[in-house]
N, C-alpha and C positions, 0 to 999 in steps of 0.2 A: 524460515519456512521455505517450503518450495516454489508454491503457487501465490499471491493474492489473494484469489478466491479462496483458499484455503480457510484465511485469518480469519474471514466473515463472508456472507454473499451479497452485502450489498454495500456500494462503494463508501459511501457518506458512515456509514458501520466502521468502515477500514482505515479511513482518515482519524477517526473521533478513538479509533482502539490503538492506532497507532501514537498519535498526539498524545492519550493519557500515557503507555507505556513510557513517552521520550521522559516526560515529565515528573514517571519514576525514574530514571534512569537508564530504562530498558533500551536499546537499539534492537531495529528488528534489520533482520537482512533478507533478502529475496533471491534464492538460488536461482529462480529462472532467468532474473534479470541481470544475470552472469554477479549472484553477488552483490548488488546494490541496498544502501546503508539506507530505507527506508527513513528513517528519521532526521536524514540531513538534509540539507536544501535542497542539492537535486534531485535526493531518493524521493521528496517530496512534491518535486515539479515533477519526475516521472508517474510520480502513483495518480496524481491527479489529471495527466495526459490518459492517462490507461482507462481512468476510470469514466473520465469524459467520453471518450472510444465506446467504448462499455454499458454508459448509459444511451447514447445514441444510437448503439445497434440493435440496444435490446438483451444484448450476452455479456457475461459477467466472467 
């Protein structure tokens, strides 16, 4: 995917669609975040920094 936002528009959505995907199988990757393997640990501590941001500003 390109974006985050793209996946779903709300963070807690993105977590729970990514999480089901890992546990088919699926790896999701994030072109914006130069490439990051969403479904690994750290793609995981990032989406959840982003989405913290994200919920506290209001923007998604």
């Amino acid at each position: 995917m390109t974006k985050l936002g793209r996946l779903d528009r709300d963070g807690i959505d993105v977590s729970v669609t990514v999480k089901t995907l890992a546990e088919m199988g699926v790896k999701i990757y994030c072109l914006a975040l130069g490439g990051a393997d969403l479904t690994s640990s750290s793609g995981t501590m990032i989406m959840n920094v982003l989405n913290a941001g994200a919920s506290s500003s209001g923007t998604c």
